[in-house]
VEXDREN-2710 file (C-alpha; in Angstrom, 1 decimal):
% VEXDREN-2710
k/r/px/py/pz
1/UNK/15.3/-16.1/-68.4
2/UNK/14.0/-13.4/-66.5
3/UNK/16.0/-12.4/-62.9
4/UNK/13.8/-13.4/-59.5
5/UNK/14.5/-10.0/-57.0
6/UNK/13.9/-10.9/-53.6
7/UNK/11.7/-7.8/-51.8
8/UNK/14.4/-7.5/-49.0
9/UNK/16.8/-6.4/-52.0
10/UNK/14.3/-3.4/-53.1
11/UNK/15.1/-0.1/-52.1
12/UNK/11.5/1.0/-52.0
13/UNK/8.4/0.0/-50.2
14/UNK/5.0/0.4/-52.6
15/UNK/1.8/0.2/-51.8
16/UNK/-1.6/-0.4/-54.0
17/UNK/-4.3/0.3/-53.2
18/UNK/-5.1/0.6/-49.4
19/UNK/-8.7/1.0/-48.5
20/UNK/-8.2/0.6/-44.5
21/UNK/-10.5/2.7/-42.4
22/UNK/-11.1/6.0/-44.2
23/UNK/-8.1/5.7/-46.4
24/UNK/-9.2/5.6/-50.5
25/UNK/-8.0/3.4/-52.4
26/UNK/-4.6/4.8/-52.0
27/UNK/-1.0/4.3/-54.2
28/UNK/2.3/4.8/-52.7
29/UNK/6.0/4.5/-52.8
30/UNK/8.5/5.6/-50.2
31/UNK/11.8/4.2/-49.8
32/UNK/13.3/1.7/-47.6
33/UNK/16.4/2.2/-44.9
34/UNK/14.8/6.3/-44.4
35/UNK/13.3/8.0/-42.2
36/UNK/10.2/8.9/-43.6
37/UNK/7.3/11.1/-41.9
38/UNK/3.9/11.1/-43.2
39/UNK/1.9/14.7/-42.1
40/UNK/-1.4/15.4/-42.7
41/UNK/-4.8/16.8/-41.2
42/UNK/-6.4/14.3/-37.9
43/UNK/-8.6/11.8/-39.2
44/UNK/-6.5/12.1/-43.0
45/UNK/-5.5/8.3/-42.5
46/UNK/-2.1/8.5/-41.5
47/UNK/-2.4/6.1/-38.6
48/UNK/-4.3/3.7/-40.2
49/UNK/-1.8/3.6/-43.6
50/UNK/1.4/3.4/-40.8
51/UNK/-0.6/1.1/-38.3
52/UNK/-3.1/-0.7/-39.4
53/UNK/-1.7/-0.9/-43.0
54/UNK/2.2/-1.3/-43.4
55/UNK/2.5/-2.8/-40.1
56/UNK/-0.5/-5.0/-40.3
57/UNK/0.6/-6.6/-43.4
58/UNK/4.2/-6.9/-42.2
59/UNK/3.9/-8.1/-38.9
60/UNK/0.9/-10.6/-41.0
61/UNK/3.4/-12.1/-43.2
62/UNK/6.1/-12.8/-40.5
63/UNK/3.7/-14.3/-38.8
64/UNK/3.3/-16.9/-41.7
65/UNK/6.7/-18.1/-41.7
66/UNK/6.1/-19.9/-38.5
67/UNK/5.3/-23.7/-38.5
68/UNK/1.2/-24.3/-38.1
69/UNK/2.1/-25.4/-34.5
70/UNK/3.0/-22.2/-33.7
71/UNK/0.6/-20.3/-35.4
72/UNK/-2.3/-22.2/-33.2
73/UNK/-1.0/-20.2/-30.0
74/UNK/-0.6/-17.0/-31.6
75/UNK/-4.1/-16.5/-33.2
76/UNK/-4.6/-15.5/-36.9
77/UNK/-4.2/-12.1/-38.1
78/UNK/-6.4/-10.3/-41.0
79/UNK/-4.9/-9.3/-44.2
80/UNK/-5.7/-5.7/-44.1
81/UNK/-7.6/-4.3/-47.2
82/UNK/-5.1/-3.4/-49.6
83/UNK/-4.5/-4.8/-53.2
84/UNK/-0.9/-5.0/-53.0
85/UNK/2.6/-4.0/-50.7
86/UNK/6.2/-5.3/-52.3
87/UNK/9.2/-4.5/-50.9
88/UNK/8.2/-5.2/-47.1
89/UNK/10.2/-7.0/-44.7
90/UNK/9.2/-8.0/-41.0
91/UNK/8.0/-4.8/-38.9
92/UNK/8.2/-3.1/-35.4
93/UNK/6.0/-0.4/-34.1
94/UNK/6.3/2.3/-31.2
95/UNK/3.0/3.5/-31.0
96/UNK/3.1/6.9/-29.1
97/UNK/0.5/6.5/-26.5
98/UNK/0.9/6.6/-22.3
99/UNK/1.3/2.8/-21.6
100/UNK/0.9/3.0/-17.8
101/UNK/-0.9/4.5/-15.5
102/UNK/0.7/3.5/-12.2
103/UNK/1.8/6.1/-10.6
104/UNK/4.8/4.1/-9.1
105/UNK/5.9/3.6/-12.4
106/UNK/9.3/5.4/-13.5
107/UNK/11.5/5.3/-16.7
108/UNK/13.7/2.6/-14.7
109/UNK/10.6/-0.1/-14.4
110/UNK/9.4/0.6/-17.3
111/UNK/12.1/0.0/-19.6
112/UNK/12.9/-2.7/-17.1
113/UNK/16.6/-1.3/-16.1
114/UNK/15.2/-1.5/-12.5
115/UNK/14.8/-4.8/-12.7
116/UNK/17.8/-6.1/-13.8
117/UNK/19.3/-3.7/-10.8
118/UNK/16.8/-5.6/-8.3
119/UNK/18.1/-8.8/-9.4
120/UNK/21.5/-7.5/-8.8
121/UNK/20.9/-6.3/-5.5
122/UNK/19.4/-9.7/-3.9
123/UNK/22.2/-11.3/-5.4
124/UNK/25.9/-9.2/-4.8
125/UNK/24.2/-6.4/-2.2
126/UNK/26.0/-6.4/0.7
127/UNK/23.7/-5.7/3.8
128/UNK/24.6/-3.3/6.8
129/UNK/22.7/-2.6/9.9
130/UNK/20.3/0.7/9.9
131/UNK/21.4/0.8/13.5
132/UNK/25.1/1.0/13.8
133/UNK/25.9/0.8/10.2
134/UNK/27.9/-2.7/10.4
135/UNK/27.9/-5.3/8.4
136/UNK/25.6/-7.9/8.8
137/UNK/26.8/-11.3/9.3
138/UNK/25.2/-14.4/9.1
139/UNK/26.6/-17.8/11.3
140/UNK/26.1/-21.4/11.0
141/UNK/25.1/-23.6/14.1
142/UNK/28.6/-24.5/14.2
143/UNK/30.5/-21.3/14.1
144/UNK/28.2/-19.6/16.6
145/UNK/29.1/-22.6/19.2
146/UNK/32.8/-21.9/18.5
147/UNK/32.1/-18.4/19.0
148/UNK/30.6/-18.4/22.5
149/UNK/33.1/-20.8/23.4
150/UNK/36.2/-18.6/22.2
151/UNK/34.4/-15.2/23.4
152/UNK/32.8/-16.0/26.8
153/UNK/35.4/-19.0/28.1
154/UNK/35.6/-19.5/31.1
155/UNK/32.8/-17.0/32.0
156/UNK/29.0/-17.7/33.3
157/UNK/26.8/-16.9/30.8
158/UNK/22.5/-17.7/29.6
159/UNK/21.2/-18.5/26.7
160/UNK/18.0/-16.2/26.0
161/UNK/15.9/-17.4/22.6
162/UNK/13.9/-13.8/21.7
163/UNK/10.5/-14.5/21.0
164/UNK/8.9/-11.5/21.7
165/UNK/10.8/-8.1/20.1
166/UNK/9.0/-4.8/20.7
167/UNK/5.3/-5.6/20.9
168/UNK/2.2/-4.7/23.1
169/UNK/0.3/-7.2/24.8
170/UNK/-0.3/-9.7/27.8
171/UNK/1.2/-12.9/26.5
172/UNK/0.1/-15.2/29.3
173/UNK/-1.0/-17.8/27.0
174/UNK/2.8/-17.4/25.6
175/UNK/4.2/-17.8/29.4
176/UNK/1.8/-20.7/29.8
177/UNK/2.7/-22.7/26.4
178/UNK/6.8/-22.1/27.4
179/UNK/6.3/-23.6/30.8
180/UNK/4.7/-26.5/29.3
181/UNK/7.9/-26.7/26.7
182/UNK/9.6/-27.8/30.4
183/UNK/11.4/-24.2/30.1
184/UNK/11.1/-22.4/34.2
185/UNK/12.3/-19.0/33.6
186/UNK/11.9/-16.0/31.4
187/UNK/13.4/-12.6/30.1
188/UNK/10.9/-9.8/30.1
189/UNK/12.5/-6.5/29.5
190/UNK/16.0/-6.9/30.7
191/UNK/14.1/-8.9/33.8
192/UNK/14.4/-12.7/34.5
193/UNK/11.5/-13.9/36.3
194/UNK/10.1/-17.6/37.3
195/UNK/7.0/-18.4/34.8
196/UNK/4.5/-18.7/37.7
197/UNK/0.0/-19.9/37.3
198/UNK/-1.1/-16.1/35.7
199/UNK/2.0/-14.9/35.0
200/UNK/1.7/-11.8/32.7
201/UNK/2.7/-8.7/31.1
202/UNK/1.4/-4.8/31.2
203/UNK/-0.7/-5.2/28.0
204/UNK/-0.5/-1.4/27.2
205/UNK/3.2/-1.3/27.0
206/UNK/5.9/-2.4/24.4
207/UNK/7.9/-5.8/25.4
208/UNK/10.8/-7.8/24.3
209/UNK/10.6/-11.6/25.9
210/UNK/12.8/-14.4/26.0
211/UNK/12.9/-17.5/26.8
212/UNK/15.9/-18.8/29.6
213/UNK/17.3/-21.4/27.8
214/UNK/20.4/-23.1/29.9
215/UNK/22.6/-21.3/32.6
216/UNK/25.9/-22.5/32.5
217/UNK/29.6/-21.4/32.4
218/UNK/31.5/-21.8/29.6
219/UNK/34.4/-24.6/29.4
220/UNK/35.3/-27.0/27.0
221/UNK/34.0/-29.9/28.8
222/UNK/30.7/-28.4/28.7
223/UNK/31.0/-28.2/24.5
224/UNK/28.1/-30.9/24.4
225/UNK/25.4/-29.6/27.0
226/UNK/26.5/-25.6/25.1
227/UNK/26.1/-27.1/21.6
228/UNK/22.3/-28.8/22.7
229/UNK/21.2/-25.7/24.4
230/UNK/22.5/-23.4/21.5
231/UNK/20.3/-25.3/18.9
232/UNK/17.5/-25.2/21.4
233/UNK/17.8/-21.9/21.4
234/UNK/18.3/-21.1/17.6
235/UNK/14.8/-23.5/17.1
236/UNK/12.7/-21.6/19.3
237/UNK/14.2/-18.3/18.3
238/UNK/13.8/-19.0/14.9
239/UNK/17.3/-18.5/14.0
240/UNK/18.4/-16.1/16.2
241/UNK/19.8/-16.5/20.2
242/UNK/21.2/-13.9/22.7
243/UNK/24.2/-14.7/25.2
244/UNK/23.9/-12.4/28.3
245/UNK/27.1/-12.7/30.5
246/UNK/26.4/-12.6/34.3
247/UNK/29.9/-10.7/34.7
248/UNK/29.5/-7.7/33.2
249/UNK/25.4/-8.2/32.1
250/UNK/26.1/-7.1/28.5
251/UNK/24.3/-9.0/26.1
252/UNK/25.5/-10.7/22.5
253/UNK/23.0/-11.5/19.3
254/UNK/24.0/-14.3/17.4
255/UNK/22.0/-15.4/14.2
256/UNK/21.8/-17.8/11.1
257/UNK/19.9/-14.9/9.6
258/UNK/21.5/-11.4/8.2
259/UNK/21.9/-9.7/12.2
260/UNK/23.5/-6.6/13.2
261/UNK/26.2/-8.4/16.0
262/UNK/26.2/-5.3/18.2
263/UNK/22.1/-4.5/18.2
264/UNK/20.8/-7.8/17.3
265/UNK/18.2/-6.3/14.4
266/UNK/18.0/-8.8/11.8
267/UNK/16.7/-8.6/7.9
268/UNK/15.0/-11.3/6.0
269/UNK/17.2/-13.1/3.1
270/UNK/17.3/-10.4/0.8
271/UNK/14.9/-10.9/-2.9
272/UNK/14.0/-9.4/-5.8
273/UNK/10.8/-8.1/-4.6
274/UNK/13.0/-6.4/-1.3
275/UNK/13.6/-3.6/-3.7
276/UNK/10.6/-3.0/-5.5
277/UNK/8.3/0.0/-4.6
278/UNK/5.8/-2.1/-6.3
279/UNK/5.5/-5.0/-3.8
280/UNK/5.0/-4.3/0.2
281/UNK/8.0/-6.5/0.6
282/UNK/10.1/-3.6/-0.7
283/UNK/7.5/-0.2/-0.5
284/UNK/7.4/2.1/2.1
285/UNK/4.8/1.4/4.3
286/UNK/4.1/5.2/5.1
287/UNK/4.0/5.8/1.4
288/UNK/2.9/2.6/-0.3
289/UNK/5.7/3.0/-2.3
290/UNK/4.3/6.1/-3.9
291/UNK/7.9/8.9/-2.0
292/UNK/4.9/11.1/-1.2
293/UNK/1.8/11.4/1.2
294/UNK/-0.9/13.8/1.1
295/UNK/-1.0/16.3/3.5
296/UNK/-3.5/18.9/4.1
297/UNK/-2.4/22.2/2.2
298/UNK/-3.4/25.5/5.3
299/UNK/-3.0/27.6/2.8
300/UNK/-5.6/26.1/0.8
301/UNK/-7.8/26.2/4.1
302/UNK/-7.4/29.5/5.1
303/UNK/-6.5/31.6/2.0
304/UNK/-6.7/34.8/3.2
305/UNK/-6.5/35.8/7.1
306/UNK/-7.9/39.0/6.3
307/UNK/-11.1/37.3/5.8
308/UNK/-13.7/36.5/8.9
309/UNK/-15.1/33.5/9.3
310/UNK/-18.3/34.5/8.7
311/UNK/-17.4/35.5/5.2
312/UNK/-15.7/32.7/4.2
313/UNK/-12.4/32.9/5.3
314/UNK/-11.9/28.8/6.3
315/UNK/-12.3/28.2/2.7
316/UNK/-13.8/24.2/3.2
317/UNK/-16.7/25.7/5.1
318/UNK/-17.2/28.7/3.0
319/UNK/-19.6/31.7/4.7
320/UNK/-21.5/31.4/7.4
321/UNK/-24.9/29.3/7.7
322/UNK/-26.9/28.3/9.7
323/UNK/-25.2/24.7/10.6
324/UNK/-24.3/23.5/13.2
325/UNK/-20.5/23.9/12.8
326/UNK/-21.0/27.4/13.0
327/UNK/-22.3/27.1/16.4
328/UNK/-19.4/25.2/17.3
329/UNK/-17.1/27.7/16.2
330/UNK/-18.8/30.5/18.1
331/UNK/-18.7/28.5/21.1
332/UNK/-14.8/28.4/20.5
333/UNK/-15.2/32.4/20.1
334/UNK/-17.1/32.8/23.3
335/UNK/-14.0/30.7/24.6
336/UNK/-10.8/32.8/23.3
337/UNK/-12.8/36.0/22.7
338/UNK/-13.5/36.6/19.1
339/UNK/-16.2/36.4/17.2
340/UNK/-17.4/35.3/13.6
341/UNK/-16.8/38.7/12.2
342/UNK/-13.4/39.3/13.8
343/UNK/-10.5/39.1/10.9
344/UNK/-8.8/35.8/11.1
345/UNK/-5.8/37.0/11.5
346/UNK/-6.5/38.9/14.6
347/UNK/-7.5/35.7/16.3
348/UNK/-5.4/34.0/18.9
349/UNK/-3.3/31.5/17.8
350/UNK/-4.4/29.1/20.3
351/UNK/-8.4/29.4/19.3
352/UNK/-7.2/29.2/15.8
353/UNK/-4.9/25.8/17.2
354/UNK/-8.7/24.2/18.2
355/UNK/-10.4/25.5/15.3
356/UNK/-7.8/23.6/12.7
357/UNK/-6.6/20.6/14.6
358/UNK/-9.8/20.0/17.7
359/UNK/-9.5/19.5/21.3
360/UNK/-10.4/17.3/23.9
361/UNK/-11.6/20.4/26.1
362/UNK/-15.7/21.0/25.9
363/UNK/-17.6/23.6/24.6
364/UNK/-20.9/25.0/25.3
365/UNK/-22.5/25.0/22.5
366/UNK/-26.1/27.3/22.2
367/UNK/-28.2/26.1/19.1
368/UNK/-31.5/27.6/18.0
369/UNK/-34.0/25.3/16.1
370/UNK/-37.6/25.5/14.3
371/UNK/-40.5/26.6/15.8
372/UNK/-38.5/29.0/18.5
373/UNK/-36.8/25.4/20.1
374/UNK/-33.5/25.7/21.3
375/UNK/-31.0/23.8/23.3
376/UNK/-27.4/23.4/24.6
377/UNK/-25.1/20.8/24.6
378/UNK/-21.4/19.9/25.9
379/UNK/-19.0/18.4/23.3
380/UNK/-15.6/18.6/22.0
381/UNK/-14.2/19.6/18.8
382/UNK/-12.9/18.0/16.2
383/UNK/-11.1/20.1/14.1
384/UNK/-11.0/21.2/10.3
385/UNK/-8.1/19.6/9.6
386/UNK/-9.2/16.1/11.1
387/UNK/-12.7/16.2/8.9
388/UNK/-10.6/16.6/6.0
389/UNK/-8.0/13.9/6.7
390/UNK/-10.9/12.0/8.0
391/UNK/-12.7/12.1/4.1
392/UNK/-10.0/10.1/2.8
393/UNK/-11.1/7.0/3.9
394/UNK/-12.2/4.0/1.8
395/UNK/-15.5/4.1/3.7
396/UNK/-16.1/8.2/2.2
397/UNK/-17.8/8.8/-0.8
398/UNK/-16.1/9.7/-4.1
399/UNK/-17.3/13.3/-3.6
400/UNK/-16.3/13.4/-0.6
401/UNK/-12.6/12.3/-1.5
402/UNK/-12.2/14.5/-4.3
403/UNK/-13.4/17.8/-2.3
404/UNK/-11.4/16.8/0.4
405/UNK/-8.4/16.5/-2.3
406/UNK/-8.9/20.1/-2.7
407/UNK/-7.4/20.8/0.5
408/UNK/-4.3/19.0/0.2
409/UNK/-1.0/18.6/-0.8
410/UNK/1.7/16.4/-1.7
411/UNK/5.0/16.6/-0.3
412/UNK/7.5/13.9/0.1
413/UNK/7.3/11.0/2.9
414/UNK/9.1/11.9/6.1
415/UNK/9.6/8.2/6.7
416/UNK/11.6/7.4/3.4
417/UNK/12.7/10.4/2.5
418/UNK/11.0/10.0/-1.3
419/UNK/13.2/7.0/-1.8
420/UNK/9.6/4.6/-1.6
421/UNK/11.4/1.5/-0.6
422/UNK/11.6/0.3/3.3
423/UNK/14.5/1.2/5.5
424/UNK/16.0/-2.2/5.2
425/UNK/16.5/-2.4/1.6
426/UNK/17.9/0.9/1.5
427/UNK/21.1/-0.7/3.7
428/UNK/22.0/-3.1/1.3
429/UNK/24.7/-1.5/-1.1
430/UNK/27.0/-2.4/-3.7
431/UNK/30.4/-0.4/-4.0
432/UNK/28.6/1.8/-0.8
433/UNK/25.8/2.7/-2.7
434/UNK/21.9/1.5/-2.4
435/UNK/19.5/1.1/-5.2
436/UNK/17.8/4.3/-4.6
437/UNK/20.9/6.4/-5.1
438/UNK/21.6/4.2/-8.4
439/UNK/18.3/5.0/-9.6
440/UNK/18.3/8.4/-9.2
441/UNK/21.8/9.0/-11.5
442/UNK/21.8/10.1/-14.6
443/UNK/22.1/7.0/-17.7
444/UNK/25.0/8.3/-18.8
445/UNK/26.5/8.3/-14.7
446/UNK/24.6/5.0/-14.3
447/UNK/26.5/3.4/-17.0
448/UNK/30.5/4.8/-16.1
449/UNK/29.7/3.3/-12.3
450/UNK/28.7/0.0/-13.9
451/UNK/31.7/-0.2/-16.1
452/UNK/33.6/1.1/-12.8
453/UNK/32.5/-2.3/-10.7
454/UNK/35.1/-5.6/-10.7
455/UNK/34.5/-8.0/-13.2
456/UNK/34.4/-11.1/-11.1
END
């Protein structure tokens, strides 16, 4: 009786007759459990005998295993053209290609490490104020109640709810809405006032305004009017409420939230997405998650300070025509005493100050037109350096972007410090350190502090 061999017993791997793509009708045998390379010229067929040949048929016959249930979601796949492969068992391939583009993408996201450490984070980080550097703490109705009453006892003290934390504006429709809540007095900067008809702030300057909750000194026979005015306060401060003591004027934050207890800053509950450079819950917002910003390259502008103006020495203008720039930057010239022809590095700093960054102060500009016409006119500048910046803009023109990107440079975000994530999710650490420092070890470091952390 002849012996059945099952193909996942063979040791080699044939294959008859493959005619995919410009392969010819080709017979091979290699063996199994090697490492085996194939070589040849480009276009010889050697990614269409690996790819579209082996692997087709493989990854074909796995997919045949599965019920016809299954196979209705996964779509039917194309026995390649090739007589006959024995000795194949089900396939994986790593196609060497560039399989993102995103230029926030790193090693970390896209083997998906980063991830898992995101998850981590939102769920063991422990959060500290950017502030002070304390630990945030979150309270319950209850225990802040307890708290004021242990902390402030026998002592006079009012209840603020913040609804207003360094922002510009008038808010009179916000004093008007709070007087009709039946409230009579607010907090606006450090300054308790009576809500009076057209009450208002400076519009042009940055405010912080509560609302005067209750006025009331602190005893335990008052527990019942504290504890109604402390959850009047936490509802219209969203969470959050401030005790300022009349004796010594110092003022307490208290919060249900994540708060700093000395400066009252508070985060939002901590997610995933807090600690991705990917979503503008956790990106920079200087950077858009990207750790660096494009800055205009002087170097690149003025190349050579040998050169004049005239022949080219500001390198985005090029040499001198007969544009109306030019007669801009001669009335600079007639300003701080140079010309077009005088070395650029022989000009004053300050004329070369206005010529790269503008001015508010008007020049007297002389400009000659057709037909022996001429004119002059009384503006400002605005600066080389601004028109560049200014190119970047999604109302410019491609062209106009990508000659404008000829001037510039990249160099890491002052605001994050190339980290990409926002300030508060760099403050929440495990064993004292933030994500960002964690993604910036080593593997073989990232893996001994892991092992390092407690078990439980």
């Amino acid at each position: 009786m002849a012996k059945t061999i099952n193909e996942g017993q063979l040791e080699e791997i044939e294959v008859f007759g493959a005619r995919v793509h410009n392969l010819r009708n080709i017979d091979l045998t290699f063996p199994r459990e090697k490492l085996v390379v194939i070589t040849g010229l480009s276009g010889s067929g050697k990614s269409s005998l690996a790819f579209d040949t082996i692997y087709a048929e493989g990854q074909r016959r796995y997919m045949e295993t599965f019920s016809a249930y299954a196979r209705n979601f996964l779509g039917n796949m194309e026995r390649p053209d090739v007589d006959k492969i024995t000795g194949l068992s089900p396939v994986i391939s790593i196609e060497q290609k560039t399989t993102n583009t995103n230029p926030r993408s790193t090693v970390g996201t896209i083997t998906e490490i980063y991830d898992f450490m995101r998850l981590l984070f939102a769920r063991a980080g422990e959060a500290f104020s950017y502030v002070t550097g304390e630990k945030m703490i979150r309270l319950s109705d209850d225990q802040i109640i307890q708290l004021i009453l242990e902390k402030f006892e026998k002592r006079k003290i009012i209840l603020l709810a913040p609804v207003v934390k360094g922002r510009k504006g008038h808010y009179r429709e916000l004093f008007e809405t709070i007087q009709q809540m039946g409230f009579l007095k607010v907090r606006v900067d450090e300054n308790i006032v009576d809500i009076k008809k057209g009450l208002q702030a400076d519009r042009y300057k940055t405010h912080d305004i509560e609302i005067v909750v209750d006025r009331i000194a602190v005893t335990e026979d008052q527990k019942i009017r504290i504890t109604e005015s402390v959850r009047t306060a936490l509802k219209h401060g969203k969470g959050s409420l401030m005790v300022l003591s009349e004796d010594d004027g110092l003022v307490r934050h208290f919060s249900q939230h994540l708060m700093c207890p000395t400066s009252g800053i508070s985060y939002d509950e901590p997610a995933p997405n807090t600690f991705s450079f990917n979503s503008p819950y956790g990106a920079c917002s200087k950077c858009n998650g990207l750790g660096t910003i494009a800055e205009i390259d002087l170097d690149s502008v003025i190349p050579d300070k040998k050169q004049t103006i005239k022949g080219g020495g500001i390198a985005p203008l090029g040499p001198q025509k007969d544009t109306w720039i030019f007669s801009q930057l001669q009335a600079i010239g007639r300003r701080y005493g140079f010309t077009l022809n005088t070395q650029i590095g022989e000009i004053p700093d300050e004329a070369i100050n206005v010529i790269l960054y503008g001015s508010d102060e008007v020049f007297q500009v002389n400009r000659d037109f057709n037909k022996g016409e001429s004119g002059n006119y009384s503006l400002a500048f605005e600066g080389i350096v601004n028109f560049i910046a200014g190119q970047l803009t999604e109302n410019s023109s491609p062209a106009l972007k990508k000659w404008a990107q000829n001037f510039m440079q990249a160099v890491t975000c002052p605001v994050c410090k190339g980290t990409r994530l926002k300030k508060e999710s760099l403050y929440f650490k495990i064993d004292q350190k933030n994500i960002s420092q964690l993604a910036n070890m080593d593997i073989m470091q990232l893996h001994d502090w892991f092992d390092g952390l407690e078990k439980d």
